[in-house]
C-alpha positions in Angstrom: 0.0 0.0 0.0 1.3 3.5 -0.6 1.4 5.7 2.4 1.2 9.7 1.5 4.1 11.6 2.6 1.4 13.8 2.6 -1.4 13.8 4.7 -1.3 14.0 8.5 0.2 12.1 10.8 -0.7 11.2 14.6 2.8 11.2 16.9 2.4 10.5 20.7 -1.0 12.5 20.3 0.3 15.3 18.7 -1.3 16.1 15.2 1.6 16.8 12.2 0.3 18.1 8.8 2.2 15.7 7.0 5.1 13.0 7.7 8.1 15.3 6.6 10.7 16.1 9.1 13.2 19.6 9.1 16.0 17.6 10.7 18.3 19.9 12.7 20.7 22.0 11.9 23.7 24.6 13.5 23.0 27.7 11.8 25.5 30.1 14.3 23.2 33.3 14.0 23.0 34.9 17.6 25.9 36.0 18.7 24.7 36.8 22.1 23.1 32.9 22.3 19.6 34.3 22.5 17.3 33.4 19.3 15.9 36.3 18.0 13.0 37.8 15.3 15.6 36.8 12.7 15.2 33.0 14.0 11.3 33.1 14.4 11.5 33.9 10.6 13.7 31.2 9.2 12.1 28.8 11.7 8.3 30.3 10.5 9.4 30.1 6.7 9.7 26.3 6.9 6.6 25.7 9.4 4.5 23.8 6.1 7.5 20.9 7.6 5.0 18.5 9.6 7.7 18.5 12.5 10.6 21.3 12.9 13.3 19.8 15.0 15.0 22.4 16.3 18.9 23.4 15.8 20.7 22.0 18.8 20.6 24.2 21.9 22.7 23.8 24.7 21.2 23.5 28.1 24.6 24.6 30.0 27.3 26.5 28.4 29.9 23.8 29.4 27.5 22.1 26.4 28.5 25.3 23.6 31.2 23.5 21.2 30.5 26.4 18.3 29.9 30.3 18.5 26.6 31.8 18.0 24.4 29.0 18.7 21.2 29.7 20.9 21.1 28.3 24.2 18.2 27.2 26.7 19.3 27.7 30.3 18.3 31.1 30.7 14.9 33.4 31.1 16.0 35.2 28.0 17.0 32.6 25.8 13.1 31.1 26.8 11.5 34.2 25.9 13.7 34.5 22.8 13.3 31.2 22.1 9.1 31.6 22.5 9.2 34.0 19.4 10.4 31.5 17.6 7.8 28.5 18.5 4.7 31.7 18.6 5.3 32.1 14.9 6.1 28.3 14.2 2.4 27.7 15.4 1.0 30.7 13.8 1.6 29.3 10.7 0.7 26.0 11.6 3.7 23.9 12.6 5.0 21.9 15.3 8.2 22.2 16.6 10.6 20.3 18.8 13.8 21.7 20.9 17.3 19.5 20.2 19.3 19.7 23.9 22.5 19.4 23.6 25.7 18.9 24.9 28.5 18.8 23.1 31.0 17.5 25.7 34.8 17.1 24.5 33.8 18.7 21.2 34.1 21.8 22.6 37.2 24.8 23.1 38.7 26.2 26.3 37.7 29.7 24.4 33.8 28.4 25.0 33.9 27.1 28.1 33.2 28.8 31.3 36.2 30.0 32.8 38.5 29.1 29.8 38.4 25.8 31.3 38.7 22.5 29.9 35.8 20.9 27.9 34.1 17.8 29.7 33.5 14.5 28.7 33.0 10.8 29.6 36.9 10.6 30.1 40.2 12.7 29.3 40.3 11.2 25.6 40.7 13.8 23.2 39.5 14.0 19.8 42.0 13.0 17.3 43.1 15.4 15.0 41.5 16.0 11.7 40.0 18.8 9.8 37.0 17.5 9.7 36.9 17.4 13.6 36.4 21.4 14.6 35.0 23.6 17.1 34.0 27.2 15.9 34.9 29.9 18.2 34.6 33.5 18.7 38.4 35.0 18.4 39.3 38.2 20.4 39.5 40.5 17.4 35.8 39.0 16.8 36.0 37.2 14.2 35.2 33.5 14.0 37.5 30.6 13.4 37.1 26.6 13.0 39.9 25.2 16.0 41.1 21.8 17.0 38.7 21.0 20.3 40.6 21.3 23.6 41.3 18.2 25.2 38.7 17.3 28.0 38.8 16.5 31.5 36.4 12.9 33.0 33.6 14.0 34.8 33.1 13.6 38.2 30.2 11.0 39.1 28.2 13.9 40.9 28.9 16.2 38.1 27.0 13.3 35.9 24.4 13.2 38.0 24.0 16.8 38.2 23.8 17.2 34.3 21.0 14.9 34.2 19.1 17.3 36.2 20.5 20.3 33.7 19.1 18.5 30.9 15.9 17.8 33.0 15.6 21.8 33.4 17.0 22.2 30.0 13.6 20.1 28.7 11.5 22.6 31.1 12.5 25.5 29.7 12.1 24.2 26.2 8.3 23.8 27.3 8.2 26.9 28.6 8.9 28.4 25.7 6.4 26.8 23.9 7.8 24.0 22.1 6.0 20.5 21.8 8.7 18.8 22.5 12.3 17.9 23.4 14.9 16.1 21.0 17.8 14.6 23.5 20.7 15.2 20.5 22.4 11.7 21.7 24.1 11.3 18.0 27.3 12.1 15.8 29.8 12.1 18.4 28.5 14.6 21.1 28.2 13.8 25.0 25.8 10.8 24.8 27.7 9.0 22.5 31.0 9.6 24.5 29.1 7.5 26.9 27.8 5.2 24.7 31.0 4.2 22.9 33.6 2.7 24.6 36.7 4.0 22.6 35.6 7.1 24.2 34.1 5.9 27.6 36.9 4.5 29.9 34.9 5.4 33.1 35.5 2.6 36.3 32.3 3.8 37.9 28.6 2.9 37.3 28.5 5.3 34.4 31.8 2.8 32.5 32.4 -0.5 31.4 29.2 -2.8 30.5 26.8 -1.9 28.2 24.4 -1.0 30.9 26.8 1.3 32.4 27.6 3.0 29.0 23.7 3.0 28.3 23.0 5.0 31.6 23.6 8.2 31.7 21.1 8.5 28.4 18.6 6.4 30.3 18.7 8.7 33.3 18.7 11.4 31.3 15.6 10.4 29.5 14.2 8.9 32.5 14.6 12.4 34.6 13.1 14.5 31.5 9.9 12.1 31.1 9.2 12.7 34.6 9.5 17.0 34.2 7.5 16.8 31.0 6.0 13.7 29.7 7.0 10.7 27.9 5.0 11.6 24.9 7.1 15.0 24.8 10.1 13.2 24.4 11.9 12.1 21.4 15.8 11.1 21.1 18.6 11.3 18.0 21.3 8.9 17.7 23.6 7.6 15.1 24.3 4.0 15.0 27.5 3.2 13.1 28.2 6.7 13.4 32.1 7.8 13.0 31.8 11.3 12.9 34.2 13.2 15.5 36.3 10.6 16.1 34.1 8.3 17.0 36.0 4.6 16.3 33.8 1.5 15.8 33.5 -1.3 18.6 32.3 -4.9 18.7 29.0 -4.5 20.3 27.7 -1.1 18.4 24.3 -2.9 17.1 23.5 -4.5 20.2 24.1 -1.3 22.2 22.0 1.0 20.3 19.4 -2.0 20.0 19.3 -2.0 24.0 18.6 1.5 24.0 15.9 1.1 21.4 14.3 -1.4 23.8 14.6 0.6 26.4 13.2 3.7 24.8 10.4 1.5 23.6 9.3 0.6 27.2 9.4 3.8 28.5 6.8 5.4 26.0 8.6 8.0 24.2 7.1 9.8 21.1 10.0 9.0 18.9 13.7 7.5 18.2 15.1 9.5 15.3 18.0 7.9 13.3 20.4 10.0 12.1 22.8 8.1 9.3 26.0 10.1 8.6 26.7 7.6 5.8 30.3 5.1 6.9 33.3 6.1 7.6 35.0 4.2 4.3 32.7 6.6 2.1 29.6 4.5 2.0 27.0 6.5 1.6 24.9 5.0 4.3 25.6 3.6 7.5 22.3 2.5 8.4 21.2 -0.5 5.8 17.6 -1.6 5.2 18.6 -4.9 7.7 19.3 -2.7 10.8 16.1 -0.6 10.1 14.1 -3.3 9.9 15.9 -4.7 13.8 15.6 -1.3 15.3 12.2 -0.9 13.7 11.1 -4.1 15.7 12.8 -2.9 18.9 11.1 0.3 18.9 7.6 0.2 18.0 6.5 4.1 18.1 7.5 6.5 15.8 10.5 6.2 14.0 12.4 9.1 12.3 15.5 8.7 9.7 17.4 11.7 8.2 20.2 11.6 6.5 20.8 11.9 2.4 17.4 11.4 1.7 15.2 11.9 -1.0 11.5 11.3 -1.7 12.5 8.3 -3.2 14.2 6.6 -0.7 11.5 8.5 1.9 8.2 7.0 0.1 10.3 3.7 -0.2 11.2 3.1 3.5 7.9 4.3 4.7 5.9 2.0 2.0 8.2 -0.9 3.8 7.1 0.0 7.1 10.7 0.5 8.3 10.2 4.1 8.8 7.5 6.5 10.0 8.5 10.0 9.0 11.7 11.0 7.0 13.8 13.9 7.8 15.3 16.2 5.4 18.4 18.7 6.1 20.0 20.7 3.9 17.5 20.9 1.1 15.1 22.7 3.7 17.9 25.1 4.3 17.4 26.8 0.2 14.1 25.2 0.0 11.8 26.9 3.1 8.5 25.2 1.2 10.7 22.0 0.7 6.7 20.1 1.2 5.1 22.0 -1.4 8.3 20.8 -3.6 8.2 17.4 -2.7 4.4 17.0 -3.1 4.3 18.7 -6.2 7.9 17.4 -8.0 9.5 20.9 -8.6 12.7 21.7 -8.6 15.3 22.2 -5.4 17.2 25.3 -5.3 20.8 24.3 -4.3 21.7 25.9 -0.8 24.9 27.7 -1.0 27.3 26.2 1.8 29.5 29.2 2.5 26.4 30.8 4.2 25.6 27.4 6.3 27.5 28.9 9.7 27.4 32.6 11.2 26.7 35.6 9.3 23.3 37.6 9.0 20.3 36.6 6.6 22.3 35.9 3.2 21.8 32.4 2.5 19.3 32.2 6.0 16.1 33.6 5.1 16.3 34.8 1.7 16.0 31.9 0.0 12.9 32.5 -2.6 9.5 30.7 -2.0 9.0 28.8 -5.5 6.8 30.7 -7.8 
């Protein structure tokens, strides 16, 4: 049977307008970490999306890794925050907060006190180009640096950053989004925890699977109980390699653990993100994982990465998907539904404009005609 893209969906009780997904995205437009009128209209422009996921916002600034990027700890980075999701549902949208924490993906240059970044352990991110933070220089202009290495957390300091995420998620609700997104993929804090190249903890937060899997469980655990299970969706990458991430034995049964887990606690969604492989495949997630996450987690399931209405109408025709997510073609596409529905073509989104600046190649992209 062929399932519209189309028409509305159901998720967790919440109504969508249609099935496709604005995945998130860094932008780096508020200098002063406080979305803004300029971010209620980008965010407003692509509201025809049935679910906005919002770019990710940290809910601490030990969690900044890049300059410019909206936070959510504060009363006015809510209220800025709330023009954003007012004019999202003016025009008809849902949207979702991403919290975030970046952990050792960060610079001293970010972090409070010019300290060092944190993560699960003092393993630092090997070098590479393609592994950058983005930093405000003192002269004020903005540069891509190698991360500083980070320092282990403390236990207590884990525990207390479940209860900053926690907050984080309240704030994001009152602000007026639908929802949370707990950014648990492509290499950030989570995923330090979750991979064992990375995690080389002795305490109850190191070691087994169940240990690495913990601190996300509390985490989602502590936010379902501030807002609401059906609030709550998570990102992760399975397979992912991005930031230095290495590959270890038991990746597939780790992240199909956590889908289990997820599952039982009644989340709205688990959303996918595939980065492609680290040997230049262009996906990392095959149809034959789908298909055992799919039957690990039975609620909505969300995939982004490379996609195209193709593949999208595919996978959700096979039942191994619910909604697909699309990136960068809703960056120079604001009605990227309209386009899809109606086959027209995609403006190409220029890539120099992707991080910091003002609204060149933000939210002057043209509506098609």
């Amino acid at each position: 049977m062929m399932t519209s893209l189309f028409t509305p969906y159901q998720m967790a009780g919440l109504a969508l307008a249609n099935r496709i997904v604005m995945a998130p995205m860094t932008r780096s437009r508020n200098p002063d970490l406080i979305a803004n009128e300029l971010t209620a209209t980008y965010y407003a422009q692509r509201a025809s999306a049935g679910l906005i996921v919002s770019e990710g916002t940290p809910v601490t600034p030990s969690g900044q890794g890049y300059a410019g990027v909206p936070g959510i700890w504060s009363d006015a980075q809510v209220a800025g925050w709330r023009q954003v999701t007012d004019r999202v549902h003016a025009a008809g949208g849902r949207i979702f907060a991403q919290i975030w924490h970046v952990g050792r993906m960060s610079h001293s240059a970010l972090q409070p006190d010019g300290g060092a970044p944190v993560s699960a352990s003092a393993v630092a991110v090997a070098e590479s180009p393609y592994s950058m933070a983005f930093i405000t220089q003192p002269d004020g202009s903005t540069a891509r640096v190698p991360p500083t290495p980070p320092r282990a957390l403390e236990t207590a300091e884990v525990q207390q950053l479940v209860q900053v995420f926690a907050d984080g998620a309240a704030n994001a609700i009152s602000a007026g989004f639908d929802g949370v997104e707990i950014h648990a993929a492509n290499g950030y804090l989570f995923e330090q925890f979750l991979n064992p190249n990375v995690n080389q903890r002795t305490d109850q937060y190191g070691g087994s699977r169940e240990n690495r899997l913990r601190f996300t469980l509390e985490v989602v655990d502590a936010i379902v109980a501030r807002i609401g299970a059906g609030r709550v969706g998570i990102r992760v990458s399975p397979n992912g390699f991005v930031f230095d991430m290495r590959p270890y034995a038991d990746n597939t049964e780790t992240y199909l653990q956590l889908a289990r887990e997820l599952d039982a606690r009644g989340i709205a969604y688990l959303h996918l993100s595939d980065n492609g492989s680290a040997d230049g495949a262009p996906h990392a997630i095959d149809e034959a994982l789908l298909a055992r996450i799919r039957a690990a987690f039975t609620r909505t399931l969300i995939l982004a990465g490379k996609m195209t209405a193709e593949r999208a109408q595919h996978l959700v025709d096979a039942g191994l998907i619910d909604l697909p997510a699309f990136g960068q073609p809703f960056i120079s596409n604001p009605d990227l539904v309209r386009r899809l529905r109606e086959d027209m073509p995609l403006a190409e989104p220029d890539r120099g404009t992707y991080y910091g600046g003002d609204e060149r190649g933000y939210t002057d992209y043209p509506f098609a005609g």
